[in-house]
DSSP file (Angstrom, degrees, kcal/mol; ACC not computed):
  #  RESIDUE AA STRUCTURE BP1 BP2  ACC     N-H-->O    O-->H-N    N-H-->O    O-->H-N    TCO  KAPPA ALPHA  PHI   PSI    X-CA   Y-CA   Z-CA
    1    1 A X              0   0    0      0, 0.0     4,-0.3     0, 0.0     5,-0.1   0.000 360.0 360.0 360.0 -24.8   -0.6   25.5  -66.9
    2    2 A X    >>  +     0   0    0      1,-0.2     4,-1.8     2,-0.2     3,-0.8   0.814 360.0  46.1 -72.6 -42.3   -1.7   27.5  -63.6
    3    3 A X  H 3> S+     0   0    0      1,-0.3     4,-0.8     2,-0.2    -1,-0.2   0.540 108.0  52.9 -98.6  -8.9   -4.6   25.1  -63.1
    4    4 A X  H 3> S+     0   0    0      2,-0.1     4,-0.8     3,-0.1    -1,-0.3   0.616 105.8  52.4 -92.1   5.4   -3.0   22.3  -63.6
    5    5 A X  H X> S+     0   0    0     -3,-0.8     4,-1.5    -4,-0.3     3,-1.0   0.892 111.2  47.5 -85.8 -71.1   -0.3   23.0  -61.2
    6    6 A X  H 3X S+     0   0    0     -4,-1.8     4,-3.2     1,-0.3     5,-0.2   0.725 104.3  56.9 -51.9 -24.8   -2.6   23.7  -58.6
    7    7 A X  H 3X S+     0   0    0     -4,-0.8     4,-1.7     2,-0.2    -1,-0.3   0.805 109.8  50.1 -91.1  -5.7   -4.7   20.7  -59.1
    8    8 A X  H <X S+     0   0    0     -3,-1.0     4,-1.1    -4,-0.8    -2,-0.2   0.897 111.4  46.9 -16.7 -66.6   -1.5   18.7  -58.6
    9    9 A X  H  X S+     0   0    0     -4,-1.5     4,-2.0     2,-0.2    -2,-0.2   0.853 119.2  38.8 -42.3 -63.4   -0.9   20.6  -55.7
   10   10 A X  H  X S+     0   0    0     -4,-3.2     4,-3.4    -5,-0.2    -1,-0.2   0.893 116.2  52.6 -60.0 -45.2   -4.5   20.0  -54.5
   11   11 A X  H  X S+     0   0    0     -4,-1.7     4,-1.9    -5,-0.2    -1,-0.2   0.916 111.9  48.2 -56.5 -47.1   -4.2   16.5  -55.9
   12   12 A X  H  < S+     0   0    0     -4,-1.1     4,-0.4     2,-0.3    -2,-0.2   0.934 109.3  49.5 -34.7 -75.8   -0.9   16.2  -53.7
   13   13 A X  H >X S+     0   0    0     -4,-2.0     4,-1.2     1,-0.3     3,-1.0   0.939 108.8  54.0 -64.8 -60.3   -2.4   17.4  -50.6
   14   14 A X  H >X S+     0   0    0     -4,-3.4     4,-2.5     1,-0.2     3,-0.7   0.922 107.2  52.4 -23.4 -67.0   -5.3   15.1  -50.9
   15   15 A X  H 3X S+     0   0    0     -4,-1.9     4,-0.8     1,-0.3    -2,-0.2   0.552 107.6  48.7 -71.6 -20.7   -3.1   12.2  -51.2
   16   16 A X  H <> S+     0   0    0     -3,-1.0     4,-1.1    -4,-0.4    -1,-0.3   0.590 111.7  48.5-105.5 -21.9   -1.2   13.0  -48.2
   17   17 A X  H <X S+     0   0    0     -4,-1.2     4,-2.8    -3,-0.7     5,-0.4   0.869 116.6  47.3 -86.6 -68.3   -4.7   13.5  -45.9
   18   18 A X  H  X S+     0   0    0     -4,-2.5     4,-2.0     1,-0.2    -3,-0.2   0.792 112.6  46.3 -44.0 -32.3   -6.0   10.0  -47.4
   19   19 A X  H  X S+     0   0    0     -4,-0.8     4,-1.8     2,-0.3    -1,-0.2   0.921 113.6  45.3 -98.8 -25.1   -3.0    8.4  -46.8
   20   20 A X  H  X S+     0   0    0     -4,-1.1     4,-1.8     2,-0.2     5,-0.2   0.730 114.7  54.1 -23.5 -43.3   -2.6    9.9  -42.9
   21   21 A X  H  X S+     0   0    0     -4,-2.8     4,-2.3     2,-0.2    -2,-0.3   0.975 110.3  45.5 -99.1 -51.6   -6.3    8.9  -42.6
   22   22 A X  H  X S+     0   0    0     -4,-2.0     4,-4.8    -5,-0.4     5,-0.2   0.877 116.0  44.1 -64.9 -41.0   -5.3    5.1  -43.8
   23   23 A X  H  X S+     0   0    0     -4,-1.8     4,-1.5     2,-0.3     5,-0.2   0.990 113.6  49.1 -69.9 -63.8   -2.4    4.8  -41.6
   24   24 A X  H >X S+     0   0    0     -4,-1.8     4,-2.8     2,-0.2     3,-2.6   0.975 114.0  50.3 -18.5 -80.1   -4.3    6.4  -38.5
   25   25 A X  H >X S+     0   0    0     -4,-2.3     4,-1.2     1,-0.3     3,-1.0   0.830 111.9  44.0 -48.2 -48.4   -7.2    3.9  -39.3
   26   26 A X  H 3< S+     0   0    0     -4,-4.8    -1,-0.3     1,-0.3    -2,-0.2   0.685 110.4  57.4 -82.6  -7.5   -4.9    0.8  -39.5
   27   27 A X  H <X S+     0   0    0     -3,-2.6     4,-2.7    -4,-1.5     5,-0.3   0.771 109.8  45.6 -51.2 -56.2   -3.1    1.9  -36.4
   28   28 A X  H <X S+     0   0    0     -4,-2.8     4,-1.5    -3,-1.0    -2,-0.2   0.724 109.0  50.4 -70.6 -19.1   -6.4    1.9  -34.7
   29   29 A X  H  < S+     0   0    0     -4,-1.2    -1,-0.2    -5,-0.4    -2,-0.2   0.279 114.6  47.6-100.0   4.5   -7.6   -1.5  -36.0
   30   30 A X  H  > S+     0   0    0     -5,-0.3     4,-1.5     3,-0.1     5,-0.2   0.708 112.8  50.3 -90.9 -32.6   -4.1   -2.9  -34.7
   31   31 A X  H >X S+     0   0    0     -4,-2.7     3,-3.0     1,-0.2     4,-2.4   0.953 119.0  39.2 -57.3 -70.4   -4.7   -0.9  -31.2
   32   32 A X  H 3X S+     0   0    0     -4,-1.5     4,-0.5    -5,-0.3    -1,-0.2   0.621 110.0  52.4 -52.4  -5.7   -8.0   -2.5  -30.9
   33   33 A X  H 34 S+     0   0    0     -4,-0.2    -1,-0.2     2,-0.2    -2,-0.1   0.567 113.2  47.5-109.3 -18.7   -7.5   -6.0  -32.2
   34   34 A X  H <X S+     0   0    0     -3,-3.0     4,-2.6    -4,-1.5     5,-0.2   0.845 116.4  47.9 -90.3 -37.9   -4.2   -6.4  -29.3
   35   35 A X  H  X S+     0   0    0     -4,-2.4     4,-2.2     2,-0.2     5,-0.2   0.924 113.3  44.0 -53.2 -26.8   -6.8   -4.8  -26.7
   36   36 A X  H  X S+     0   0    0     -4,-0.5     4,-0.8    -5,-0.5    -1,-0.2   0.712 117.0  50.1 -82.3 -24.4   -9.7   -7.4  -27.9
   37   37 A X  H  > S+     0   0    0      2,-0.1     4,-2.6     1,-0.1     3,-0.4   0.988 106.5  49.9 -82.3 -57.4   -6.8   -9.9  -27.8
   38   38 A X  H  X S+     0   0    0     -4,-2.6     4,-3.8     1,-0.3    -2,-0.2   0.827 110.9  56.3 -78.0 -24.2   -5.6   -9.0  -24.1
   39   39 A X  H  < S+     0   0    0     -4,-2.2    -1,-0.3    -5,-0.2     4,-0.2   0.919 101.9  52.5 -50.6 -36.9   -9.6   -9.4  -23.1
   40   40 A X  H  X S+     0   0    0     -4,-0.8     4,-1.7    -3,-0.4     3,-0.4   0.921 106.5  54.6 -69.3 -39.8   -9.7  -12.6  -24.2
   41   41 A X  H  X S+     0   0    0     -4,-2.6     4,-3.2     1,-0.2     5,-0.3   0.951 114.3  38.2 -63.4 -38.1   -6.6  -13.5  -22.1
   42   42 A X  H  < S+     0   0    0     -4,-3.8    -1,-0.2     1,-0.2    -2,-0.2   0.517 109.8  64.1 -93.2  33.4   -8.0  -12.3  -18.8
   43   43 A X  H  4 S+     0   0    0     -3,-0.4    -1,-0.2    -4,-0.2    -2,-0.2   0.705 110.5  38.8 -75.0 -31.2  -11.0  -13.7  -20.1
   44   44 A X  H  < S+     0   0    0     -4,-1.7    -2,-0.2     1,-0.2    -3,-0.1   0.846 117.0  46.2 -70.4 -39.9   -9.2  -16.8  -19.9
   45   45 A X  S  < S+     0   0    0     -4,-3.2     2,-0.5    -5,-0.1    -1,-0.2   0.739  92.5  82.3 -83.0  -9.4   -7.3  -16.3  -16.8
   46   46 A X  S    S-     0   0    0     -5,-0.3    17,-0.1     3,-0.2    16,-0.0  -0.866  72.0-144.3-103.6 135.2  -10.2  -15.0  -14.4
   47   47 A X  S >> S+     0   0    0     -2,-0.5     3,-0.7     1,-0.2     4,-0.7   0.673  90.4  62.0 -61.0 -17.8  -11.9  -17.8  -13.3
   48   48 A X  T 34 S+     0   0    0      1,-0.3     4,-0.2     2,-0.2    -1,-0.2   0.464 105.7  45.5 -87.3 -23.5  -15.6  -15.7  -13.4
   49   49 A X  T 34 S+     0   0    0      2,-0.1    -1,-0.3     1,-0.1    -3,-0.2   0.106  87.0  87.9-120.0  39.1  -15.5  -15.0  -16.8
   50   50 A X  T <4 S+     0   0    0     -3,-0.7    -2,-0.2    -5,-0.1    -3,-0.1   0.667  85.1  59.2 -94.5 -66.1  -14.5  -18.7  -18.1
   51   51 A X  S  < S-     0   0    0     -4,-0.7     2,-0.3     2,-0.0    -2,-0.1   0.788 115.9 -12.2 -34.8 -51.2  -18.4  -20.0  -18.3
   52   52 A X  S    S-     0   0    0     -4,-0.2     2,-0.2     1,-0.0     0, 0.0  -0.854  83.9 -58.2-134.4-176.8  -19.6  -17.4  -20.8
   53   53 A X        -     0   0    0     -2,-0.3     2,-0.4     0, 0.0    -3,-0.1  -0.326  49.5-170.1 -30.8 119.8  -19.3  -14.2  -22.8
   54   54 A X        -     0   0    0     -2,-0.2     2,-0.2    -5,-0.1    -5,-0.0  -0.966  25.8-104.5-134.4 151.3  -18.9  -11.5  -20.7
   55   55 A X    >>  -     0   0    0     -2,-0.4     3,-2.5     1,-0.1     4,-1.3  -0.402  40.4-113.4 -62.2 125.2  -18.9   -7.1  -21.5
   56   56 A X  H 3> S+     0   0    0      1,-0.3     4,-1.8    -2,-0.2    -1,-0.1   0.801 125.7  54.9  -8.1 -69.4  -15.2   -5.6  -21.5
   57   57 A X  H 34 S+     0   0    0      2,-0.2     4,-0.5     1,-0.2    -1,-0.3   0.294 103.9  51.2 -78.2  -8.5  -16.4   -3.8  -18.4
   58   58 A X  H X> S+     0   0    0     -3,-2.5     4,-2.2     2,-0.2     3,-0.7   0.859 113.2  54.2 -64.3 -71.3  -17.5   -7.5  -16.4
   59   59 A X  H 3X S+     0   0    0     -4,-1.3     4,-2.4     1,-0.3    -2,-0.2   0.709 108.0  43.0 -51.6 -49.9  -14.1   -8.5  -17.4
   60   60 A X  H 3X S+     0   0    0     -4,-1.8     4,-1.7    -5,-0.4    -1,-0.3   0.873 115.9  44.2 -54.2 -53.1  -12.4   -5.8  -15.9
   61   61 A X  H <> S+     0   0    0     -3,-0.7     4,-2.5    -4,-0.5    -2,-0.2   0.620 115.3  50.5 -46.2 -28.3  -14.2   -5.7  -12.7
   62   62 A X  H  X S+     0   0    0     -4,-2.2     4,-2.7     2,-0.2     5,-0.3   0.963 112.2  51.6 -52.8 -71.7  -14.0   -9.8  -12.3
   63   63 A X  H  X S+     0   0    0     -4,-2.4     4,-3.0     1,-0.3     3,-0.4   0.767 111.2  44.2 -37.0 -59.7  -10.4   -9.4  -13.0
   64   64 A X  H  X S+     0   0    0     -4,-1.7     4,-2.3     1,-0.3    -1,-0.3   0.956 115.3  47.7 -63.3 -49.8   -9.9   -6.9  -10.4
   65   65 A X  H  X S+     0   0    0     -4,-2.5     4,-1.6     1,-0.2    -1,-0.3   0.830 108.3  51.3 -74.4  -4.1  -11.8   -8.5   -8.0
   66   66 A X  H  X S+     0   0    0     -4,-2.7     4,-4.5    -3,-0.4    -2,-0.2   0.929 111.4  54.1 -57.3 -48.8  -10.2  -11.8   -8.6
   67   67 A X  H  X S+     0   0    0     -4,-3.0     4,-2.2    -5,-0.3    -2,-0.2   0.950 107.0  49.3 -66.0 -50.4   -6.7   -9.7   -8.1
   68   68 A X  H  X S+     0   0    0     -4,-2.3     4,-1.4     2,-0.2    -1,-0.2   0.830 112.1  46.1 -44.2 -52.3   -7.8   -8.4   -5.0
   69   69 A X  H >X S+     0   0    0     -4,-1.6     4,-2.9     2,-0.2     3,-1.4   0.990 114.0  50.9 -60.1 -66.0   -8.9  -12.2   -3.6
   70   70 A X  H >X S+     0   0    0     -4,-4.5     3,-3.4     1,-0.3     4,-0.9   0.804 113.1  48.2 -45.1 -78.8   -5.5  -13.7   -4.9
   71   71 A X  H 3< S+     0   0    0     -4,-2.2    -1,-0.3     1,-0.3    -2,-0.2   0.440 104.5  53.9 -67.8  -0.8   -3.8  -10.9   -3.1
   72   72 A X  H <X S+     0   0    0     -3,-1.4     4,-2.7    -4,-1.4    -1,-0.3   0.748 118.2  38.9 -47.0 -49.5   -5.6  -11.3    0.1
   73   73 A X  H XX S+     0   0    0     -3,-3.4     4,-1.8    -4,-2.9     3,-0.9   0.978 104.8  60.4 -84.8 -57.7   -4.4  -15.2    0.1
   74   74 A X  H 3X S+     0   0    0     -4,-0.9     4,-2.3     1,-0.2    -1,-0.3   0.842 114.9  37.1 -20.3 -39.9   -1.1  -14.4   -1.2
   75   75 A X  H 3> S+     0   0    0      1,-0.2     4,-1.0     2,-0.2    -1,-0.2   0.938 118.0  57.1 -88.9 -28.9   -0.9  -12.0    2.7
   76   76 A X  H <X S+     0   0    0     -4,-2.7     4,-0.8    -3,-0.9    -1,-0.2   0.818 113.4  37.4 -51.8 -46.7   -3.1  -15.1    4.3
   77   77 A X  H  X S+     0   0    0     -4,-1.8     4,-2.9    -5,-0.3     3,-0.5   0.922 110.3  54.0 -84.7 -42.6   -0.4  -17.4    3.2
   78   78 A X  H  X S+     0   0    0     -4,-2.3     4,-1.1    -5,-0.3    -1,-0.2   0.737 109.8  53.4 -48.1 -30.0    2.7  -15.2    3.9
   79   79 A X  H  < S+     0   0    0     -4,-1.0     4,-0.4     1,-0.3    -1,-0.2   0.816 110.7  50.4 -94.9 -12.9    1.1  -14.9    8.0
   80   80 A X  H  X S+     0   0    0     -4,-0.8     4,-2.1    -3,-0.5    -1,-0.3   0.793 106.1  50.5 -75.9 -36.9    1.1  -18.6    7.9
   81   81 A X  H >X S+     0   0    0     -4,-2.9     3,-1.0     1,-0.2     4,-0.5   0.912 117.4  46.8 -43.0 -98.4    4.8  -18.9    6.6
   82   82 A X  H 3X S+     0   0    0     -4,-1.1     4,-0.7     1,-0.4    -2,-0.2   0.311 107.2  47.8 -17.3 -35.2    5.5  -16.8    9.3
   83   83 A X  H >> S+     0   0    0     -4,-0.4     4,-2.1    -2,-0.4     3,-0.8   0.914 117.4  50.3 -91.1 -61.3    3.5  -18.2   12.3
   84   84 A X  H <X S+     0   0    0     -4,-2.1     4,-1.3    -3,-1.0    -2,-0.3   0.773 101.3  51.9 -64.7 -19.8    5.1  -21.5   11.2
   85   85 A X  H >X>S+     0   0    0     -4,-0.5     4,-3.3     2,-0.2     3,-0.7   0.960 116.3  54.0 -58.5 -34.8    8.9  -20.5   10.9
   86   86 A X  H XX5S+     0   0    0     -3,-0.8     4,-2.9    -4,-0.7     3,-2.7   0.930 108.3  45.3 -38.3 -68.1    7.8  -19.1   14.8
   87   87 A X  H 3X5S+     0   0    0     -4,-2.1     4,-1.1     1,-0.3    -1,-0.3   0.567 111.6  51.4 -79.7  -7.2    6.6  -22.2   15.7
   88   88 A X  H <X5S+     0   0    0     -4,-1.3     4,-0.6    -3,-0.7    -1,-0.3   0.643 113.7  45.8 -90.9 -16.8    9.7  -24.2   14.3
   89   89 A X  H <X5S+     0   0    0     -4,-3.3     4,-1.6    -3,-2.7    -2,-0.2   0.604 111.2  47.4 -87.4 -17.0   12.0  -22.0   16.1
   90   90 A X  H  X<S+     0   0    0     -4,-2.9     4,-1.7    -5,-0.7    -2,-0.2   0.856 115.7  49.9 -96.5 -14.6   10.1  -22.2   19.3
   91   91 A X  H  X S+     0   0    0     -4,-1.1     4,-0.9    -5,-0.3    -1,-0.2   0.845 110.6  49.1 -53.2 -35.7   10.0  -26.3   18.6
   92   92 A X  H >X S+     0   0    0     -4,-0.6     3,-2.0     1,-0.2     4,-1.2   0.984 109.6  52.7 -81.0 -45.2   13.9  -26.2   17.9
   93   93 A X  H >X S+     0   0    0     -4,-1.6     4,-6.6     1,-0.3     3,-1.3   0.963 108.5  51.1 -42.2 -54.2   14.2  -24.2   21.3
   94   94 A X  H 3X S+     0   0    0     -4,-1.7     4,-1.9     1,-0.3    -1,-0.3   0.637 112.6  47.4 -70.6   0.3   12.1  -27.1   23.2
   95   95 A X  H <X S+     0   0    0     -3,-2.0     4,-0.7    -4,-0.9    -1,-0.3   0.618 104.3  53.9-101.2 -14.3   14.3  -29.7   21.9
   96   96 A X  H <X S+     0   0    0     -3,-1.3     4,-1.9    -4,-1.2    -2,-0.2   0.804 116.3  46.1 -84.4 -39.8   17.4  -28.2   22.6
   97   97 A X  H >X S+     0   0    0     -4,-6.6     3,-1.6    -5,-0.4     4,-1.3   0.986 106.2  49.8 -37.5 -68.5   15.9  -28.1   25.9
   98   98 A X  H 3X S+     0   0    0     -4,-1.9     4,-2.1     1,-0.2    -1,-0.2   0.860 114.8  50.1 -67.2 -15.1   14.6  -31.4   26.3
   99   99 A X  H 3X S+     0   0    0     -4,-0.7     4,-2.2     1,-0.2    -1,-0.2   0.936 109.2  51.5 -79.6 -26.3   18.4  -32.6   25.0
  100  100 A X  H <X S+     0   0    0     -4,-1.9     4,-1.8    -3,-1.6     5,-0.2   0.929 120.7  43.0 -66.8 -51.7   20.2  -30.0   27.9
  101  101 A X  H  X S+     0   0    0     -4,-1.3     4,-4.5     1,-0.2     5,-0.2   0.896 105.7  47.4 -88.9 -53.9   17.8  -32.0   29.9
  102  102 A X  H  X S+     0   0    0     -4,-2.1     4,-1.6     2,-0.2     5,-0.4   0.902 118.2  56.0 -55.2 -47.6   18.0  -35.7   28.7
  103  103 A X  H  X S+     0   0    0     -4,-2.2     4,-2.8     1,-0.2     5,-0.3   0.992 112.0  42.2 -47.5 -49.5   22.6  -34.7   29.3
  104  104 A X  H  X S+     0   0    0     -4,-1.8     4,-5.7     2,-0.2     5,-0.2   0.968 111.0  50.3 -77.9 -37.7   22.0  -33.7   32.5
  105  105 A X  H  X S+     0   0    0     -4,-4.5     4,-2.7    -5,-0.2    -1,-0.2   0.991 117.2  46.0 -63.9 -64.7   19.5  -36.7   33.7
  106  106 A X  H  X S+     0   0    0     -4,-1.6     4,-1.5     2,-0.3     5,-0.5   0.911 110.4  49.7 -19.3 -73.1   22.1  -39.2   32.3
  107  107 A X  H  X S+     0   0    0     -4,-2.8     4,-3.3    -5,-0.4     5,-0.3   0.955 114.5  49.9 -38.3 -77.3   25.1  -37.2   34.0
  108  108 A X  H  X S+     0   0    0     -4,-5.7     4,-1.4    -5,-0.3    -1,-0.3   0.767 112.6  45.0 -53.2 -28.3   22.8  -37.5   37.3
  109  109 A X  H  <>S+     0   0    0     -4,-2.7     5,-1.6    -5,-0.2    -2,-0.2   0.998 114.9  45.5 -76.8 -56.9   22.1  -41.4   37.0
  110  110 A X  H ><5S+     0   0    0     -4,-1.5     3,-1.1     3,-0.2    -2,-0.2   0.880 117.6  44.7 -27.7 -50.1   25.5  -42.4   36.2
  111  111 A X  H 3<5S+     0   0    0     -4,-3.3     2,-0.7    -5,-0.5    -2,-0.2   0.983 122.7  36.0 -78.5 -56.5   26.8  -40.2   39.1
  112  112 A X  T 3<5S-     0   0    0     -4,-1.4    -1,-0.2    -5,-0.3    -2,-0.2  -0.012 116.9-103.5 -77.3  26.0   23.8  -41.4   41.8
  113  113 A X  T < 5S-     0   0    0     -3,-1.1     4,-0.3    -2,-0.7    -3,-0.2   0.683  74.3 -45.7  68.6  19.7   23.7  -45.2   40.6
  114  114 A X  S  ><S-     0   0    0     -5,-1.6     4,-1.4    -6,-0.2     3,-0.2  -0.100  79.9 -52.7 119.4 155.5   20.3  -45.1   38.5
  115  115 A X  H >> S+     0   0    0      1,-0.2     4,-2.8     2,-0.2     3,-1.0   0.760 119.0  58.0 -10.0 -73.3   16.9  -44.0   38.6
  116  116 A X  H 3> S+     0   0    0     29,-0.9     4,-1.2     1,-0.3    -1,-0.2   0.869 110.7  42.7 -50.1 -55.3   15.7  -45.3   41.7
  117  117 A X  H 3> S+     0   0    0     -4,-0.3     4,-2.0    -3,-0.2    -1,-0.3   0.688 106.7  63.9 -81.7  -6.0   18.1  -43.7   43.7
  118  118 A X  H <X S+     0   0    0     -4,-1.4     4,-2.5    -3,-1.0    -2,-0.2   0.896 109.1  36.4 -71.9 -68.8   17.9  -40.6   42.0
  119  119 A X  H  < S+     0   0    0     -4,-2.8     3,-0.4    -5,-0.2    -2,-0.2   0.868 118.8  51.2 -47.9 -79.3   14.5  -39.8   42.8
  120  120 A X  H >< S+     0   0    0     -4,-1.2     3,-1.4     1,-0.2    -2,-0.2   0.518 108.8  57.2  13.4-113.8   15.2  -41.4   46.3
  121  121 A X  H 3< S+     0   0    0     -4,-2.0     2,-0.3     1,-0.4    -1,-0.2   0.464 122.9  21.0  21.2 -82.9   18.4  -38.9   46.3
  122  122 A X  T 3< S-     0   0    0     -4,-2.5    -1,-0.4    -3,-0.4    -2,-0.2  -0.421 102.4-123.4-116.2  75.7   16.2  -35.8   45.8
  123  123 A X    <   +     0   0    0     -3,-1.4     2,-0.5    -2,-0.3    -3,-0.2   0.508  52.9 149.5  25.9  78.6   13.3  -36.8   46.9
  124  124 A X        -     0   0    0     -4,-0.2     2,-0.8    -6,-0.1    -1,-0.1  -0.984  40.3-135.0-157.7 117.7   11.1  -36.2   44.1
  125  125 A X    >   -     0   0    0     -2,-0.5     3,-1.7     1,-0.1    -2,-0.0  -0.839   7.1-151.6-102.0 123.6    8.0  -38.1   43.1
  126  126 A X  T 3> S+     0   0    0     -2,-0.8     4,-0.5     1,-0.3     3,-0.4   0.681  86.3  56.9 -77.9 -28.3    7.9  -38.7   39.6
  127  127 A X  H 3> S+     0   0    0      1,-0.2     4,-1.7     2,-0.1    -1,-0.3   0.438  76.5  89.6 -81.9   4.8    3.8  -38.8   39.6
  128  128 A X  H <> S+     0   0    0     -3,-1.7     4,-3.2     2,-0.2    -1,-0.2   0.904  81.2  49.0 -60.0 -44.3    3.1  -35.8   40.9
  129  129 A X  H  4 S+     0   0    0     -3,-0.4     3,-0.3     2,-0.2    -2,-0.1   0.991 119.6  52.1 -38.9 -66.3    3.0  -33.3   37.3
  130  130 A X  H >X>S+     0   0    0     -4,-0.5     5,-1.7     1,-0.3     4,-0.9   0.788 108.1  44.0 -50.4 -42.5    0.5  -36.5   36.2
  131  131 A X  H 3<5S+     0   0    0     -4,-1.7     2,-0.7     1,-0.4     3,-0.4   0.883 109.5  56.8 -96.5 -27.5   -1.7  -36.3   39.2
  132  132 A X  T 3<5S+     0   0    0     -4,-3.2    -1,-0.4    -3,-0.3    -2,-0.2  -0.168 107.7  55.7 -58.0  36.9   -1.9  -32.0   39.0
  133  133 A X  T <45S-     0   0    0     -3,-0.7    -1,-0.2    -2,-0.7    -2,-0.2   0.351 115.3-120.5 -93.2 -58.1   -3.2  -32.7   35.5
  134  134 A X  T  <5 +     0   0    0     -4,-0.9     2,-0.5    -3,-0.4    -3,-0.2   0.210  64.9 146.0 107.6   9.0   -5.9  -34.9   36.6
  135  135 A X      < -     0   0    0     -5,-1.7    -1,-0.3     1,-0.1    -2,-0.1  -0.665  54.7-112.1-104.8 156.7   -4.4  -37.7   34.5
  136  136 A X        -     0   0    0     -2,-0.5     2,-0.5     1,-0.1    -1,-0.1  -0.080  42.8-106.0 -61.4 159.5   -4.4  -41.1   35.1
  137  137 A X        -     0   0    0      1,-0.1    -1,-0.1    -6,-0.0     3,-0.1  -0.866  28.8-108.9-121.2 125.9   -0.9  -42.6   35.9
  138  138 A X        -     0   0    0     -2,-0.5     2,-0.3     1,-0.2    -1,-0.1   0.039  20.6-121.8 -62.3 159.0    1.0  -44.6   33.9
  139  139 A X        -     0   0    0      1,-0.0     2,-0.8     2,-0.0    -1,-0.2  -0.702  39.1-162.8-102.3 135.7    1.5  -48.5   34.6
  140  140 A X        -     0   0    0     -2,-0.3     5,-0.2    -3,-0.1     4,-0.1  -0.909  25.3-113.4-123.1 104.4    5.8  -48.3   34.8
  141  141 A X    >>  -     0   0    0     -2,-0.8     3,-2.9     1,-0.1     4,-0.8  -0.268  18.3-127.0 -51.5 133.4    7.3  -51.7   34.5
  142  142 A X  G >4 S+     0   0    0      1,-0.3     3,-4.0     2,-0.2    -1,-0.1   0.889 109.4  59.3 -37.5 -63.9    9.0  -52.6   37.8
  143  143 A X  G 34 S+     0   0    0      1,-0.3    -1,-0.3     2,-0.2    -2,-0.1   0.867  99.1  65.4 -64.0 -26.5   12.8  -53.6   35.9
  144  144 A X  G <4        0   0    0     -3,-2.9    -1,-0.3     1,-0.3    -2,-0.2   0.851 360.0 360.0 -90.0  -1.8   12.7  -49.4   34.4
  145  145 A X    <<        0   0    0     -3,-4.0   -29,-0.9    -4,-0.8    -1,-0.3   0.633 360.0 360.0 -75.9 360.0   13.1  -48.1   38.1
């Protein structure tokens, strides 16, 4: 009865290592089969590894240098946001200028009778900016002085 106890016991103990050792293993073929699955996505997603078969250890080094390029353009794009909100606030500036400007020239032809006499008025020749440029000077029909 003593030896059958113990190979119960033994029997037992066995049963409990095999089935630890099954559970392990199928633990490990589920780990490996979602890593072999997450290769295959950035196999998919990095453009460098689309064309063929490539080692775990390609894929991972593509990937990274892929991530690295993307985040390079990602900071590329951001300085370009950036420059342009500038350059749309320093546009909005020069139009609220030229509109302070376009009030006031009005105000001054209504009050000094028109163009003609405005320049006239304060003396001011309207081709001069043109001719420090070096550019040729526009033909101005006679009737807009």
């Amino acid at each position: 009865a003593v030896v059958s106890t113990q190979s119960t016991g033994q029997s037992a103990i066995q049963n409990q290592i095999n089935h630890r050792r099954t559970t392990h293993k199928l633990s490990e073929q589920r780990r490996r089969k979602i890593l072999n699955s997450r290769f295959e996505d950035l196999r998919d997603i990095v453009p460098a590894c689309r064309d063929s078969s490539h080692t775990k250890q390609t894929i991972l080094s593509k990937a990274l240098q892929y991530i690295d390029h993307v985040i390079k353009n990602i900071k590329q794009q951001e300085e370009y946001i950036n420059q342009l909100g500038k350059e749309r606030e320093r546009q909005a500036e020069l139009l609220r200028e030229h509109q302070m400007w376009q009030t006031k020239i009005e105000y001054m032809r209504k009050s000094y009778g028109g163009v003609t006499t405005l320049h006239q008025h304060f003396n001011i020749n309207i081709m001069q900016p043109i001719n420090q440029l070096g550019m040729q000077q526009p033909k101005i029909p006679t009737e807009a002085i």
